[in-house]
C-alpha positions as CSV (number, residue, x, y, z in Angstrom):
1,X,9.2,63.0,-16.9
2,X,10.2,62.9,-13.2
3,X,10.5,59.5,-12.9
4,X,10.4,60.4,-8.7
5,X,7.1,61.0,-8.5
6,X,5.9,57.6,-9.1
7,X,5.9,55.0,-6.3
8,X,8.2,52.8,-7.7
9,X,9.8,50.7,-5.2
10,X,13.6,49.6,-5.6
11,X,14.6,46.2,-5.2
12,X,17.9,44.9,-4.0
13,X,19.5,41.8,-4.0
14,X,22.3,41.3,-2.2
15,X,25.2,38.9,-4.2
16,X,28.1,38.4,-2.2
17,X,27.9,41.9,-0.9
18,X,27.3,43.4,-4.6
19,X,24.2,45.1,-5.1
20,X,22.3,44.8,-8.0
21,X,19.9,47.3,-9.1
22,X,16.7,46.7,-11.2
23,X,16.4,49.5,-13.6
24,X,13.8,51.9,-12.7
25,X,12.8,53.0,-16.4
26,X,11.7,49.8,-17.1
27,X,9.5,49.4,-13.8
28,X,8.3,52.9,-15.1
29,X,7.4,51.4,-18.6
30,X,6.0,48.3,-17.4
31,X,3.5,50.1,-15.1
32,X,2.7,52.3,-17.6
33,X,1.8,50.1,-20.4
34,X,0.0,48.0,-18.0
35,X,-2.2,51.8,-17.2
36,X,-2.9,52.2,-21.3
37,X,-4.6,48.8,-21.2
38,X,-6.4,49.4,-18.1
39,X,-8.2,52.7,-19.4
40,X,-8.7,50.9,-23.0
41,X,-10.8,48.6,-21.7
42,X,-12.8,51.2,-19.4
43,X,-13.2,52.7,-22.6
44,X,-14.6,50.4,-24.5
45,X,-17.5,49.2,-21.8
46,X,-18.0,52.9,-22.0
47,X,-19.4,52.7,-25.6
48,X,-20.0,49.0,-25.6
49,X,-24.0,48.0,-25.7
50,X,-22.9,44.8,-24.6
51,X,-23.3,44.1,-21.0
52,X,-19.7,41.9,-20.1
53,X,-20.0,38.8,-19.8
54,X,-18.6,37.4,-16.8
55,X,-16.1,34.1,-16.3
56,X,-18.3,30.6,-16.3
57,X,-17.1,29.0,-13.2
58,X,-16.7,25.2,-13.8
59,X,-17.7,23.8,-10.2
60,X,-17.0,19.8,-10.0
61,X,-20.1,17.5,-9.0
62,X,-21.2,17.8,-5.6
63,X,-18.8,15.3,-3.4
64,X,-20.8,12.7,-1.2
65,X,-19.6,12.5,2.4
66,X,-17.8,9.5,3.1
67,X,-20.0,6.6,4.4
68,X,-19.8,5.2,8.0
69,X,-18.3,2.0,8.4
70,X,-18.7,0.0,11.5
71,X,-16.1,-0.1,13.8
72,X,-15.3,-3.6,15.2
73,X,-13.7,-3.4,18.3
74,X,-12.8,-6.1,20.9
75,X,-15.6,-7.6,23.1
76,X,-14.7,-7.0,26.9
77,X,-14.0,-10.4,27.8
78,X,-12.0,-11.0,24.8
79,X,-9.2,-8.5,25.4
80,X,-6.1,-8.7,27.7
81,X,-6.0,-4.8,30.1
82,X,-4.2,-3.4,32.2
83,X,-4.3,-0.7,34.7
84,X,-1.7,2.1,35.1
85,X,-1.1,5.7,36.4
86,X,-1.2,8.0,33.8
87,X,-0.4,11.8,34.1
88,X,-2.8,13.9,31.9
89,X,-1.3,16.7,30.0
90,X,-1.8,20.7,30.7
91,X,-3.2,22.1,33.4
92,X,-2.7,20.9,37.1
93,X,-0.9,17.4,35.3
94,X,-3.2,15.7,37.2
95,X,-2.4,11.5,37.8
96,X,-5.3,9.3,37.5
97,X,-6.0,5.3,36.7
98,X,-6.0,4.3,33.4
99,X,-7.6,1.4,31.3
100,X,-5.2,0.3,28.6
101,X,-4.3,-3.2,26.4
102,X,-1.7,-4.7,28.6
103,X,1.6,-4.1,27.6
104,X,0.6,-0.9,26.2
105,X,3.7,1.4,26.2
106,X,1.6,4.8,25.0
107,X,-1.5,3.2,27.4
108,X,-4.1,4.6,24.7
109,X,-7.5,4.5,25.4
110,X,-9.0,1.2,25.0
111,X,-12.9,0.6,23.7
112,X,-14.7,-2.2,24.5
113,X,-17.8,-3.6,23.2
114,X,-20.7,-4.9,25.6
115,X,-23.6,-7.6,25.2
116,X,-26.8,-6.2,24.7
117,X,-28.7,-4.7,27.5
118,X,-32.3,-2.8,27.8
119,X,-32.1,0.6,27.5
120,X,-34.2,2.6,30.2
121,X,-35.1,6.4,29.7
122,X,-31.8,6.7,27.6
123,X,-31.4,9.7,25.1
124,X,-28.7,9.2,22.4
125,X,-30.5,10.7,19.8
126,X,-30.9,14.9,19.1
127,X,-29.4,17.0,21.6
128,X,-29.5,14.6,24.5
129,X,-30.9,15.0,27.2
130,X,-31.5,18.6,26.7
131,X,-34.5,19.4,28.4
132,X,-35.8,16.2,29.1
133,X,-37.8,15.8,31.9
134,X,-37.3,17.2,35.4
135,X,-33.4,16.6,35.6
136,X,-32.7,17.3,31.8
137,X,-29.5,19.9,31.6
138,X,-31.3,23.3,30.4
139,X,-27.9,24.8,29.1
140,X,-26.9,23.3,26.3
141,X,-23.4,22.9,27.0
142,X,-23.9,20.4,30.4
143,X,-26.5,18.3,28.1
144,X,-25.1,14.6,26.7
145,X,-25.9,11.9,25.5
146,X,-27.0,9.2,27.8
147,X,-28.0,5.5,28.4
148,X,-29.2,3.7,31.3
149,X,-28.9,-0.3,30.8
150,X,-30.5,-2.7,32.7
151,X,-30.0,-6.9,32.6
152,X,-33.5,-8.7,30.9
153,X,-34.9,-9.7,28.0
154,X,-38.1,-8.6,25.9
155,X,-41.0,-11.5,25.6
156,X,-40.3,-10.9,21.9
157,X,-36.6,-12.5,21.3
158,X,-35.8,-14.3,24.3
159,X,-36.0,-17.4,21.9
160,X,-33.4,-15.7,20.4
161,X,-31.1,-14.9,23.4
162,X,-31.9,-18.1,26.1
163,X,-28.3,-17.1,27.8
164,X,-28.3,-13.0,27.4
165,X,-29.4,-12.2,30.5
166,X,-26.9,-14.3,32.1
167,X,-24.0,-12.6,29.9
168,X,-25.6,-9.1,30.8
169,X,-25.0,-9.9,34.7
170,X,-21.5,-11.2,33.7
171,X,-20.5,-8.1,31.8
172,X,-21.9,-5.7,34.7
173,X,-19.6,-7.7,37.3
174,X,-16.6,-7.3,34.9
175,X,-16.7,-3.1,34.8
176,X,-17.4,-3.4,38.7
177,X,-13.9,-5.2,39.1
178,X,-12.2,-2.8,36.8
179,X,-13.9,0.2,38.5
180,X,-12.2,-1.4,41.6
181,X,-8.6,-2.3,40.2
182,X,-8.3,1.4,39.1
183,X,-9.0,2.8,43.0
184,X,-6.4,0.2,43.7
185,X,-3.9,0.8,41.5
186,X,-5.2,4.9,42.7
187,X,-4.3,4.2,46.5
188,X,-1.0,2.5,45.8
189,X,0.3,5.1,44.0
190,X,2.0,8.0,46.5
191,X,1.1,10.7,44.2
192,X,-2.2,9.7,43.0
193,X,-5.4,11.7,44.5
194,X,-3.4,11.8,47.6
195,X,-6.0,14.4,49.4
196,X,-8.2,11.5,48.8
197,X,-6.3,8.4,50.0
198,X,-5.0,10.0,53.1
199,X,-8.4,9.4,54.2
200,X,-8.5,5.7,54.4
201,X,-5.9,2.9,56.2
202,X,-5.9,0.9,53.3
203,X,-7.2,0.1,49.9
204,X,-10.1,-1.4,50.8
205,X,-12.0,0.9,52.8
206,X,-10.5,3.2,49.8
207,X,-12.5,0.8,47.2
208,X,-15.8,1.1,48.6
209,X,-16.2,4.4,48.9
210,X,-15.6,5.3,45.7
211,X,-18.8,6.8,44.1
212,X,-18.7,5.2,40.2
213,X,-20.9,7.0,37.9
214,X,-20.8,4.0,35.3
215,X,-22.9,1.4,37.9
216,X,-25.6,2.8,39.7
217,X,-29.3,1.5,41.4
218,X,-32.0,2.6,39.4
219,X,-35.5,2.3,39.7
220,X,-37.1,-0.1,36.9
221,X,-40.7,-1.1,36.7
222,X,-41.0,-0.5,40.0
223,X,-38.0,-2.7,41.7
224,X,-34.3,-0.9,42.6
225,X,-31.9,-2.7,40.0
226,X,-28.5,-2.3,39.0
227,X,-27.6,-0.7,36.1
228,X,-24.9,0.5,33.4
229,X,-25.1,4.5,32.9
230,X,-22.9,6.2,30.0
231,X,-22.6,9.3,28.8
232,X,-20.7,11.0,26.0
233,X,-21.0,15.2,25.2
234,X,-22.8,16.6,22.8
235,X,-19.9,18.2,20.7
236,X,-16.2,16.8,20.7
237,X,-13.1,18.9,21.4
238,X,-13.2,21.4,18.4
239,X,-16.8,21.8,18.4
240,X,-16.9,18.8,16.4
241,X,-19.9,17.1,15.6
242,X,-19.8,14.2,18.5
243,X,-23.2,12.6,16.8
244,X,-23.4,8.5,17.6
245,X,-24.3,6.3,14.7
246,X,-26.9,3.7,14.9
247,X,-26.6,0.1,13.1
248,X,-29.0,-3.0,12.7
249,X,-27.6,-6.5,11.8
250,X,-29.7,-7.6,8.5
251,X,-30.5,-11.0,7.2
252,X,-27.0,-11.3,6.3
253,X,-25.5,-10.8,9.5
254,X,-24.1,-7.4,7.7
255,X,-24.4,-3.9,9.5
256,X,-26.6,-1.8,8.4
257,X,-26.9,2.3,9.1
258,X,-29.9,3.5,10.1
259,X,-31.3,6.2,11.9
260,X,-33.9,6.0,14.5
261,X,-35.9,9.2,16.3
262,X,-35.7,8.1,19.7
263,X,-34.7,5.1,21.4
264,X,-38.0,3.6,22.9
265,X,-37.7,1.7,26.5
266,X,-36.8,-1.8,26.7
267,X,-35.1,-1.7,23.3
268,X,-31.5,-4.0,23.3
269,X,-28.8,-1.9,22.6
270,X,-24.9,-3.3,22.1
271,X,-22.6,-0.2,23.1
272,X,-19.2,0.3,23.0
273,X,-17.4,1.3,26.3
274,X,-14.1,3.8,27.4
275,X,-13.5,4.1,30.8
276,X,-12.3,6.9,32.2
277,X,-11.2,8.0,35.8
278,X,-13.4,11.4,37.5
279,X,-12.7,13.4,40.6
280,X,-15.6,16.6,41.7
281,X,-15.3,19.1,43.4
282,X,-16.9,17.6,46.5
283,X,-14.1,15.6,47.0
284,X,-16.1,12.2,45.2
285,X,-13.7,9.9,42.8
286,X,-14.3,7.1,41.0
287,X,-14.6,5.4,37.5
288,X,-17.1,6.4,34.7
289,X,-18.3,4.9,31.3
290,X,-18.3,7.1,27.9
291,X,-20.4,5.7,25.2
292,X,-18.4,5.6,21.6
293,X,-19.4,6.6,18.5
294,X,-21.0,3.4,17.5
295,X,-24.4,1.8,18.6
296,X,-25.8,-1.4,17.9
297,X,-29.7,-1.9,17.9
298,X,-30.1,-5.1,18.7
299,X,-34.0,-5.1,19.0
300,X,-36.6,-1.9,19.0
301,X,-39.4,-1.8,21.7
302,X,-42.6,-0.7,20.0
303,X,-43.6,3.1,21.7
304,X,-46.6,3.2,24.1
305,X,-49.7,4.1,21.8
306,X,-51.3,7.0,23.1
307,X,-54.7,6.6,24.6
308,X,-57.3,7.1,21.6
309,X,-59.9,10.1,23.1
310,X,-63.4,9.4,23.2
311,X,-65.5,11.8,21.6
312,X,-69.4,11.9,21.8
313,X,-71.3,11.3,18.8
314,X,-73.4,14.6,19.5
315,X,-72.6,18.4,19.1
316,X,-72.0,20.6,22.1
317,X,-74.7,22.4,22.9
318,X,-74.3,24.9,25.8
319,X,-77.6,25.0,28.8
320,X,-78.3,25.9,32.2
321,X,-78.9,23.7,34.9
């Protein structure tokens, strides 16, 4: 037989520049014997009755995703930071300020946890703020998750916290001086937003024009207050789930998971806090908040009932007047 014909490749391995050759009879043999058993087989399902019966395949028990835990971070008067120039990687290589734990050499992001405030109009739940209201994001992709915190107390617990509302207006001063530090440490810094510092004689004037996206006056029951507003995106880097997770403290002073619909006003909410530096287009810089992953519901406002419709007693009965 002309061994030629068949497509029988020839291997070489190369031994201090001696070739070997695998013998190509036995390639020849080895494909052919492995042919025979290939067209026994067809055969015999041929003439076989028997349907075959295919491989059971032996799947292991259905693993449980792995449960939350609650993350414990430092409360933001309990922590020593520090502010620094960073330069952000990629891109332009932008330099911006940079909340870190002082004496941070790799100045990581540092979270923070806050005292409770009230949570005004804030959607953390579902896709955000998605199409909510008149100002909701309609593309998906510019929607987050937000929260809008303001100082007080419900009627219901303030037995509970006599001196919250107090530590609220201390926390809300605290991220005001940091927002400022960072356009400090910005303006001193000769290659920091320079476009924007050239503007100003000194750091001061530089300060107060900063427009922060973290503290802004909101309208609250009817009075202009000042308030916390946070944001975080829908999905992370990755298209990675970005989700927050909600806990309650139990009689045990344990966390507890648990998963609320929406977040109803007035309700205390304990968030955790990054701060991160922002310039726009327009030429506006300044310091904003991200919310992290982990929420604490410190107390729920009930939801407004909706009005119960009267209806008459009697059928409708059409007539001319």
């Amino acid at each position: 037989m002309d061994l030629d014909v068949l497509d029988v490749q020839i291997l070489y391995y190369f031994n201090k520049n001696k070739i070997k050759y695998i013998n190509k009879q036995k390639l020849y043999k080895m494909k052919r014997s492995f042919e025979q058993k290939r067209e026994q087989v067809l055969k015999r399902l041929k003439v076989s009755p028997e349907k075959p019966k295919g491989t059971k395949l032996e799947l292991s028990p259905k693993q449980e995703s792995p449960k939350e835990k609650f993350s414990v971070v430092n409360e933001y008067d309990k922590v020593n930071l520090d502010v620094t120039i960073y330069q952000k990687r990629g891109g332009a290589k932008e330099r911006i300020p940079k909340v870190h734990k002082k004496d941070d050499g790799k100045q990581y992001n540092v979270t923070v946890s806050l005292p409770p405030f009230r949570a005004h109009w804030s959607y953390l739940t579902g896709n955000g703020n998605h199409n909510k209201g008149p100002y909701g994001p309609k593309d998906i992709k510019r929607a987050r998750y937000t929260f809008t915190g303001y100082t007080g107390v419900p009627d219901a617990v303030k037995n509970v916290f006599p001196n919250l509302e107090q530590e609220q207006e201390k926390a809300l001063k605290w991220i005001g001086d940091m927002c400022d530090k960072c356009m400090g440490v910005a303006y001193h810094d000769e290659e920091t937003w320079k476009d924007a510092t050239a503007k100003y004689d000194d750091d001061q004037s530089f300060i107060e024009n900063a427009k922060h996206s973290c503290l802004k006056m909101k309208n609250i029951n009817g009075s202009e207050v000042p308030a916390l507003c946070m944001t975080r995106r829908l999905e992370g880097f990755g298209g990675t789930d970005n989700s927050l997770v909600f806990w309650r403290i139990n009689e045990e002073g344990e966390y507890v998971q648990i998963e609320p619909k929406y977040i109803t006003n007035g309700s205390l909410l304990s968030m955790q806090l990054v701060f991160r530096a922002f310039r726009t287009p327009g030429g506006d810089y300044g310091m904003a908040a991200d919310i992290e992953k982990h929420v604490v519901v410190v107390y729920m406002e009930k939801g407004q009932k909706k009005e119960e419709v009267k209806t008459s007693a009697y059928p409708y009965v059409p007539f001319d007047i």
